[in-house]
ZAVO-716389 format. One record per residue (C-alpha): x, y, z; residue number from 1; residue in three letters. Coordinates in nm, 2 decimals, always signed. Layout:
<nodes>
east,north,up,num,residuo
X,Y,Z,NUM,ALA
...
</nodes>
This chain:
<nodes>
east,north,up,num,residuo
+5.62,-6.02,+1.26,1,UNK
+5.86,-6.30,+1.30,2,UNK
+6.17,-6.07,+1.22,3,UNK
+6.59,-6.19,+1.28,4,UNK
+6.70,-6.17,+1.66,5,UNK
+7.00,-6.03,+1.51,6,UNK
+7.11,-5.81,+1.20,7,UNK
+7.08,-5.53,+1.00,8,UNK
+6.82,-5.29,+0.91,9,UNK
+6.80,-5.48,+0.59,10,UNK
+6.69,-5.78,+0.73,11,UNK
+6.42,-5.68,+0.88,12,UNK
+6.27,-5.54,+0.55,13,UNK
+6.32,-5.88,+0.38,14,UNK
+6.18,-6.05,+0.63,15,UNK
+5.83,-5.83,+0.60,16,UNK
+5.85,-5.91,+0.21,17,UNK
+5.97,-6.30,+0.24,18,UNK
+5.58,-6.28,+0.41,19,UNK
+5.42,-6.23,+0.09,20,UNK
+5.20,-5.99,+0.23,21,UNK
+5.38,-5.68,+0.05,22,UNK
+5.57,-5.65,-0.28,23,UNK
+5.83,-5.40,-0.19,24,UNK
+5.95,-5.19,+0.12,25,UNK
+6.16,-4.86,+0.14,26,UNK
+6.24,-4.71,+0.49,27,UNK
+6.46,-4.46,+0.64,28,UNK
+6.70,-4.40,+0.99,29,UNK
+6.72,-4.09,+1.17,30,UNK
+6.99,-4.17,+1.44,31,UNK
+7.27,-3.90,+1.54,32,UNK
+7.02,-3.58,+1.39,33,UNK
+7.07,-3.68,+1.04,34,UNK
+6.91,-3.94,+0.82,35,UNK
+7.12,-4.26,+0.93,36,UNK
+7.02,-4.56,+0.66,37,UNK
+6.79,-4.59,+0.41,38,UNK
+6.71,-4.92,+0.24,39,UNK
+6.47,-5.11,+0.03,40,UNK
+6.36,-5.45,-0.02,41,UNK
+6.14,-5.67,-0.26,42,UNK
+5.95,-5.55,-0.64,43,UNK
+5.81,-5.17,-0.70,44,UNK
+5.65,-5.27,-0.97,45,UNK
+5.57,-5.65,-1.01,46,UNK
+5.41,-5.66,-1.35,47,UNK
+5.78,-5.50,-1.49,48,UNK
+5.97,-5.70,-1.27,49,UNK
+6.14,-5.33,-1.11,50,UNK
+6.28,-5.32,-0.79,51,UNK
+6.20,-5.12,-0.48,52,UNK
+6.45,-4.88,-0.44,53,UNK
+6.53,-4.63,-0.09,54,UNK
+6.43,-4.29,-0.29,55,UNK
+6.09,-4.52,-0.44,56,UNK
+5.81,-4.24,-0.44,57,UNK
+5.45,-4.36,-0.28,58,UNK
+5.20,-4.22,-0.17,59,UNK
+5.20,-4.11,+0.19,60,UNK
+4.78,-4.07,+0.31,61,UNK
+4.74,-3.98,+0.59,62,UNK
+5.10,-3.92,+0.70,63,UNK
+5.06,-3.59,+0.56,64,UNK
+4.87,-3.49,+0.83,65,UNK
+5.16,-3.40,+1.06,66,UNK
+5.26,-3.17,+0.82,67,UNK
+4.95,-3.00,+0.79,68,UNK
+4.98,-2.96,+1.16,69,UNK
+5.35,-2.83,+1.14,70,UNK
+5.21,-2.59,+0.88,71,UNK
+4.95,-2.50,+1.11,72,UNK
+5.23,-2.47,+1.41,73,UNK
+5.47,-2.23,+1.22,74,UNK
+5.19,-1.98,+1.15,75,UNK
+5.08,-2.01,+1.59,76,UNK
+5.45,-1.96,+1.63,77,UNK
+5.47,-1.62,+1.43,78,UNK
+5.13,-1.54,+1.57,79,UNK
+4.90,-1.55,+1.24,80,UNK
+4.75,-1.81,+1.38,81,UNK
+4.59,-1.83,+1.74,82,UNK
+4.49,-2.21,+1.75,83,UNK
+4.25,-2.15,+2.09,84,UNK
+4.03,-1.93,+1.82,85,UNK
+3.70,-2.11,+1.70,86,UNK
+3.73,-2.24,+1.34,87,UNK
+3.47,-2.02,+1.24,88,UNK
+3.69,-1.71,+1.28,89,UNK
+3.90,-1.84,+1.00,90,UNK
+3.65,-2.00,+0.80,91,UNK
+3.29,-1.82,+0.87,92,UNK
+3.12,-2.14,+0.65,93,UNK
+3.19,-2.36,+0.92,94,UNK
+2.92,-2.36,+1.17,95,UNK
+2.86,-2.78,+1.26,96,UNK
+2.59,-2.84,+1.49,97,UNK
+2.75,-2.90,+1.82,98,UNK
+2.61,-3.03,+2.13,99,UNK
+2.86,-2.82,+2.37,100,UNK
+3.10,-2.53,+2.27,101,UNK
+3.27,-2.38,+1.95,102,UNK
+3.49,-2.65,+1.77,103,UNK
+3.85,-2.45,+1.80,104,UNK
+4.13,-2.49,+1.57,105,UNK
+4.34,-2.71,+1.86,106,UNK
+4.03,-2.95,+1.87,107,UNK
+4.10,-2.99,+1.45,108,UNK
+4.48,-3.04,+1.55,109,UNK
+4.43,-3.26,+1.82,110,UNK
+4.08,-3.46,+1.62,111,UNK
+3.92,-3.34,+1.95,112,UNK
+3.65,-3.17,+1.73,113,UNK
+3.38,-3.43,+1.72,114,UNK
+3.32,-3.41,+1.35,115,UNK
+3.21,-3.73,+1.14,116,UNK
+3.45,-3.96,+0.97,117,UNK
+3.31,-4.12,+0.66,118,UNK
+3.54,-4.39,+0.50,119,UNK
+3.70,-4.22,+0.20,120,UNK
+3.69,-4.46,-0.05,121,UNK
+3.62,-4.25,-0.37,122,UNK
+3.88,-3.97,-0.27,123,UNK
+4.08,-3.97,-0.51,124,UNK
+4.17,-3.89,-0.86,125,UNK
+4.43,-4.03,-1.16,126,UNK
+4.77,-3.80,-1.15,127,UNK
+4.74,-3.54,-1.35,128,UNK
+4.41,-3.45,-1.33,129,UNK
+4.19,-3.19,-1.17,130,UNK
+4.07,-3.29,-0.82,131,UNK
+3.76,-3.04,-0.60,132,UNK
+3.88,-2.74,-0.53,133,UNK
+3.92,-2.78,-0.17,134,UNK
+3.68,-2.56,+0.03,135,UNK
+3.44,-2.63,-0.22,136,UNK
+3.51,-3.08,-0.11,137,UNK
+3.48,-2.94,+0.27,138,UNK
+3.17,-2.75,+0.23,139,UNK
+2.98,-3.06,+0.04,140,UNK
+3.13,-3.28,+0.38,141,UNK
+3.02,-3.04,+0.63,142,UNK
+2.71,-3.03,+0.48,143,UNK
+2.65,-3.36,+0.47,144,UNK
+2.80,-3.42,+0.83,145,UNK
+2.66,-3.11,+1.01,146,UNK
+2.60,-3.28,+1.33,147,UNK
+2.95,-3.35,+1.59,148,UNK
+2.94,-3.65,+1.78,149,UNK
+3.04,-3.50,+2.07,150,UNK
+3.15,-3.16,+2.26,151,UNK
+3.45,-3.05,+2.12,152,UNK
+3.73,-3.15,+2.34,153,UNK
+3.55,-3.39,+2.52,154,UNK
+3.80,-3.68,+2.39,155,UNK
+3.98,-3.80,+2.07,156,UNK
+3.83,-3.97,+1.76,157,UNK
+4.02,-3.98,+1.43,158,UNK
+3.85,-3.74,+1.18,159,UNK
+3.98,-3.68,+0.79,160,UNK
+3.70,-3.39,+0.77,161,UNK
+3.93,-3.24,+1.05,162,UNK
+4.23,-3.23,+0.88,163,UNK
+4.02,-3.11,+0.53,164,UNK
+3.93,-2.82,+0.76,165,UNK
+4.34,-2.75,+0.93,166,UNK
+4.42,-2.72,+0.57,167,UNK
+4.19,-2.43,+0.52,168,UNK
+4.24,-2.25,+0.85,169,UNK
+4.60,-2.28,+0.71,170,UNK
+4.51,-2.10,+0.40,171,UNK
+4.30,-1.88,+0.49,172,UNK
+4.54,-1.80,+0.80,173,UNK
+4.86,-1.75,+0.54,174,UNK
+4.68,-1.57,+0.26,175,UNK
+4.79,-1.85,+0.04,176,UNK
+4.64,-2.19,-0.08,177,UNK
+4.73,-2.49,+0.12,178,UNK
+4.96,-2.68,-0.12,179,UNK
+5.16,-2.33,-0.17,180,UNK
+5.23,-2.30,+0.17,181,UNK
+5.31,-2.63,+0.29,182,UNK
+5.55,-2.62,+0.02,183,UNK
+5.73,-2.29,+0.08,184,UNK
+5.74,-2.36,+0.46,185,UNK
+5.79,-2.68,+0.48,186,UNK
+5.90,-2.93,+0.21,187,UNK
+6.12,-2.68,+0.03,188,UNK
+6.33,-2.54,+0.35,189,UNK
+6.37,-2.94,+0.45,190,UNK
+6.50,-3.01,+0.07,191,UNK
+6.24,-3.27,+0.03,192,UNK
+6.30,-3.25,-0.31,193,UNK
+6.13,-3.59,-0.39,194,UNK
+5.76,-3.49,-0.24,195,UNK
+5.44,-3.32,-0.38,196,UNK
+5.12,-3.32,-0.40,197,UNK
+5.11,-3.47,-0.71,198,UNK
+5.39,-3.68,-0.92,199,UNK
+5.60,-3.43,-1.08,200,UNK
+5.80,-3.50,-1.38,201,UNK
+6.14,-3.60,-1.22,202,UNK
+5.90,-3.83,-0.95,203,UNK
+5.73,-4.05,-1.22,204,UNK
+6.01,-4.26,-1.30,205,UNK
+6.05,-4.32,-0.87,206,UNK
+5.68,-4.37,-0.87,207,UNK
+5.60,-4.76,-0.68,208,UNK
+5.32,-4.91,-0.77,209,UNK
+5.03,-4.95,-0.51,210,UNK
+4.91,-5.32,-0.49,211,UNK
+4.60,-5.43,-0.34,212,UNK
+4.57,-5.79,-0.18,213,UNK
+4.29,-5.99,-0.33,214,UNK
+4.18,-6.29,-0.40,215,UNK
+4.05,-6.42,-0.79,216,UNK
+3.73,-6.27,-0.91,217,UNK
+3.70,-5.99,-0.68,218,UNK
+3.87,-5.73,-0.93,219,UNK
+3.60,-5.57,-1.10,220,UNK
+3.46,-5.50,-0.74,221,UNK
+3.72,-5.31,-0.61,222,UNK
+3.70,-5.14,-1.00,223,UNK
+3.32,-5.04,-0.92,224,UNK
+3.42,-4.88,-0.59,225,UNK
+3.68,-4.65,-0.68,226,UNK
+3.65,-4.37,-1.02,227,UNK
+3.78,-4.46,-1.37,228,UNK
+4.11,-4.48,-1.46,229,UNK
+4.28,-4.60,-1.09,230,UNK
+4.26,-4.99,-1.07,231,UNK
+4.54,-5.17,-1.29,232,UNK
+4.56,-5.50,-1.37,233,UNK
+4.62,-5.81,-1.15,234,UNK
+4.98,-5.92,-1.07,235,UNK
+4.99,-6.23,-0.90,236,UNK
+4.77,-6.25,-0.58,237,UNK
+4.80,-5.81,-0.53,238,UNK
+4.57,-5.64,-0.81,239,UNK
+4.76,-5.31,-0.88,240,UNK
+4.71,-4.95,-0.96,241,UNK
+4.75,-4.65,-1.17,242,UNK
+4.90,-4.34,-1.00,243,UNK
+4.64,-4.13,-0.83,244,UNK
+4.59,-3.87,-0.60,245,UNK
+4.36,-3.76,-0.30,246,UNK
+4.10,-3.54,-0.35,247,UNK
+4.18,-3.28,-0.04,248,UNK
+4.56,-3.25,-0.01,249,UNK
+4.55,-3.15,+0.36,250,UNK
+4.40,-3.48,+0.50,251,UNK
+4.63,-3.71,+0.32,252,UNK
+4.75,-3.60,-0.02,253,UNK
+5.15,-3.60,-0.02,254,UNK
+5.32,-3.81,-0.24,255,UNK
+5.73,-3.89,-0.15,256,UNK
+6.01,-4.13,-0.04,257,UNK
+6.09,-4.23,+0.30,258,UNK
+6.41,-4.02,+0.28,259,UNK
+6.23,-3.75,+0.24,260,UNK
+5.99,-3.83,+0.51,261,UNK
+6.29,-3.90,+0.73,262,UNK
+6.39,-3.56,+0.69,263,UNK
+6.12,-3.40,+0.78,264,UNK
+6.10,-3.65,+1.12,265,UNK
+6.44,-3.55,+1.19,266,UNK
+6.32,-3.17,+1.21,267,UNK
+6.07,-3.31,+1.48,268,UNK
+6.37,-3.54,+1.67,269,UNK
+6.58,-3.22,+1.67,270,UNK
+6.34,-2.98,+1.87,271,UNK
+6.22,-2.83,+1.55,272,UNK
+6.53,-2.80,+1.33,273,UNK
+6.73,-3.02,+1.06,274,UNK
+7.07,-2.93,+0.92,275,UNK
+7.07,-2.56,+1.05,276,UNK
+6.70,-2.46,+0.89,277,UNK
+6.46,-2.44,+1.18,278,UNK
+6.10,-2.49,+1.10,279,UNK
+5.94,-2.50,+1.42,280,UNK
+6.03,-2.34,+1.75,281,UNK
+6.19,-2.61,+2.03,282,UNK
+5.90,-2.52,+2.26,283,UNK
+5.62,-2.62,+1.97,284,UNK
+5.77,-2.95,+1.81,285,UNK
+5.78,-3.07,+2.17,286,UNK
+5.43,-2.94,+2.23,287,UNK
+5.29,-3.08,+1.92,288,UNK
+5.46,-3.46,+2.04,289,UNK
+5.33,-3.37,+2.39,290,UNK
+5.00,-3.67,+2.46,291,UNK
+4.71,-3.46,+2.57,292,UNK
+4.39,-3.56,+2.47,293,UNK
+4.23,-3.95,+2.48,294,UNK
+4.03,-4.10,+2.27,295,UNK
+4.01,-4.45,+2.08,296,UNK
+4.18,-4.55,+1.85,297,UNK
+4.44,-4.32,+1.94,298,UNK
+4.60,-4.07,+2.23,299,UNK
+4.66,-3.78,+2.04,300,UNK
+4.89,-3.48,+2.02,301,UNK
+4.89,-3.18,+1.84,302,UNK
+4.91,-3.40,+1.55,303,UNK
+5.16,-3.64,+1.69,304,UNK
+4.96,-3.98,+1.86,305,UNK
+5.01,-4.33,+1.96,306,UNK
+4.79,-4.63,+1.99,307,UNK
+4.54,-4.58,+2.25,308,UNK
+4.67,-4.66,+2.64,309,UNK
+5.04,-4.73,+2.47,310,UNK
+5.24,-4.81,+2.77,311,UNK
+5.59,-4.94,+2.59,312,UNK
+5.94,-4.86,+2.65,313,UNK
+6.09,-4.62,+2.54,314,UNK
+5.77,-4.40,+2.44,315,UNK
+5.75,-4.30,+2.06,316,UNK
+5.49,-4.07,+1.89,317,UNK
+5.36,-4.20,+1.54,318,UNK
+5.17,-4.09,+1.24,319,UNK
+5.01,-4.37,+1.03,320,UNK
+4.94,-4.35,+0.66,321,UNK
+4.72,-4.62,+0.49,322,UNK
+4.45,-4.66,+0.23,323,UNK
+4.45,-4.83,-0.15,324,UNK
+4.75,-4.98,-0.23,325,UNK
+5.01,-4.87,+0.04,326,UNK
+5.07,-4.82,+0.40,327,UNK
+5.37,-4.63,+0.63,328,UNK
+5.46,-4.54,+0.93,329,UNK
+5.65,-4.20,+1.03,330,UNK
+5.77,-4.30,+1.41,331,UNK
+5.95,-4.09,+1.67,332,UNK
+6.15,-4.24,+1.99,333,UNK
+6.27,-3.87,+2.14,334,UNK
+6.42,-4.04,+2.48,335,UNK
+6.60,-4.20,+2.22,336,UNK
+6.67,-3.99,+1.95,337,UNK
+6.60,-4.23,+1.68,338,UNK
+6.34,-4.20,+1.42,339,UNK
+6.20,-4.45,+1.12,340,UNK
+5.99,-4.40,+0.83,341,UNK
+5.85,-4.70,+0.66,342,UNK
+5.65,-4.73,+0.31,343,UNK
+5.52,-5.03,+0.18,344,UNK
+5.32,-5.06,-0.13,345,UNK
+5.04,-5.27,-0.02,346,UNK
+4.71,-5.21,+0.19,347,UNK
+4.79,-5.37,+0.45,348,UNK
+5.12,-5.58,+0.63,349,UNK
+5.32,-5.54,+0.97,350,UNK
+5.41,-5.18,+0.90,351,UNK
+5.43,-5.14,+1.30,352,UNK
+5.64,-5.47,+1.34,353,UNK
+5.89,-5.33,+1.07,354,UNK
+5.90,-5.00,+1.25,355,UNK
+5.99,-5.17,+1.57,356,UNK
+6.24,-5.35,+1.43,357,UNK
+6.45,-5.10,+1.27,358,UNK
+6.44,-4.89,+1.57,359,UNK
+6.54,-5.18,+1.78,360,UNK
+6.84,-5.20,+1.52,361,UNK
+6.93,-4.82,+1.57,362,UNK
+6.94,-4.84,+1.96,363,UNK
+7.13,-5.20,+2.01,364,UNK
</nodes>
């Protein structure tokens, strides 16, 4: 990214959208244990001509996976939840074919588990309808995956069938259905009023829409490989599309703003607590942020991870979320104490150069 030498947070957003590579940009600033800045750059809606705004709602993928794990950490932290227990104590379904050892819930936390990742390209559903229930979506997966890759814990390798599974060791843990607890636990003592797992009535209007990259002629493709009712029409050189929804919440299914998703990194920056509500016990949020397990693409905590063999100064942890039509970045610099979330509505652009140069901003 060729971003300013000098300025403000807000150059560095119009910079990434002056590329052309992304319609709009909204991002957030943890500096000082509270949420610092938030900005926005470039169109939320091209086809309407409606700007990005900071509190601009999009859909976060596989971001939400760190707050499946900090679900998962709060109930190890009141002990309802021992995460060195096999999976199949939770869930008595799961029973993979492993070549070494019980998969245990750790190995789903960590993606240490050795369990398939098929590309999850027909995952999702228009807002407001009815996705698979969820142990039902992970049974068909298991089933169709039943063989790991490797022994569990032998090393790191991304998994969404991982994560499908931490979300029902969760409910099955709590006595309660995924969504409802991550909720009650997590978005609602952070006041992330603005997030769900599905657009509610006072999101709408905030909604961005997602934009796909594409050249001429290649639009009834992408509307072949994804269900009805999600592909819009073509804006420019970005085809759009309609709201939608993941089909397994757990994995990837959140939808928010980056202030929002700055509060809940804040929690993480502050040992586990934001604005006097404590979420996570000190010891935990720095375990979960603590590198343990290596693997390609990524070095992975217990959720936390960085890009495998990272080596930069200062260290950050990082949780990626990417697929049809937007892609962010939740980053944590703790020798620092400086956070940044970034959400962009297109599938792909320098999310990581934009991320880098807000927190360059927040330390100068």
């Amino acid at each position: 990214m060729q971003e300013p030498t000098s300025g403000t947070y807000q150059d560095v957003l119009d910079a990434e959208v002056r590329r052309g590579r992304v319609p709009g940009i909204s991002a957030a600033v943890v500096k000082g244990g509270h949420v610092a800045w938030a900005g926005a750059a470039g169109a939320a809606d091209l086809s309407r001509g409606a700007p990005m705004t900071s509190d601009a709602v999009c859909n976060w993928f596989s971001m939400t996976k760190i707050a499946t794990a900090t679900a998962a950490m709060q109930l190890a932290d009141d002990g309802t939840l021992d995460i060195d227990a096999p999976v199949s104590r939770y869930l008595p379904y799961f029973s993979p074919v492993s070549p070494g050892g019980d998969v245990r819930v750790a190995h789903l936390l960590n993606h240490s588990s050795g369990l398939a990742n098929p590309v999850p390209v027909r995952w999702v559903h228009p807002t407001g309808t009815r996705g698979p229930a969820p142990r039902d979506f992970l049974e068909r997966l298991l089933a169709r995956h039943k063989k790991l890759k490797f022994p569990p814990g032998e090393r790191a390798s991304y998994t969404n069938i991982g994560y499908l599974a931490l979300g029902e060791v969760v409910a099955a843990a709590s006595g309660h259905d995924y969504t409802d607890q991550a909720r009650h636990t997590v978005l609602e003592p952070l006041g992330m009023e603005a997030t769900d797992f599905d657009y509610t009535p006072s999101m709408r209007p905030l909604a961005a829409v997602g934009y796909q990259r594409l050249p001429r002629g290649l639009g009834p493709l992408l509307r072949v490989m994804l269900p009805a009712g999600i592909v819009d029409t073509r804006a420019g050189r970005f085809v759009g599309f309609h709201p939608f929804v993941l089909d397994g919440a757990a994995y990837g299914g959140l939808v928010g703003s980056a202030p929002d998703a700055a509060r809940f990194a804040a929690a993480h920056l502050g040992h586990g607590e934001f604005e006097g509500v404590r979420v996570l016990s000190a010891e935990t949020a720095a375990r979960m942020q603590r590198i343990e397990t290596f693997g390609r693409p990524f070095d992975v905590g217990l959720g936390w991870f960085r890009p495998h063999g990272t080596a930069d100064a200062p260290a950050f942890v990082e949780h990626l979320g990417g697929g049809a039509g937007f892609f962010n970045v939740m980053r944590l610099y703790p020798e620092r104490a400086v956070a940044v979330v970034v959400m962009g509505n297109a599938t792909k652009y320098d999310v990581d150069g934009v991320a880098a140069g807000l927190a360059r901003r927040a330390w100068s």
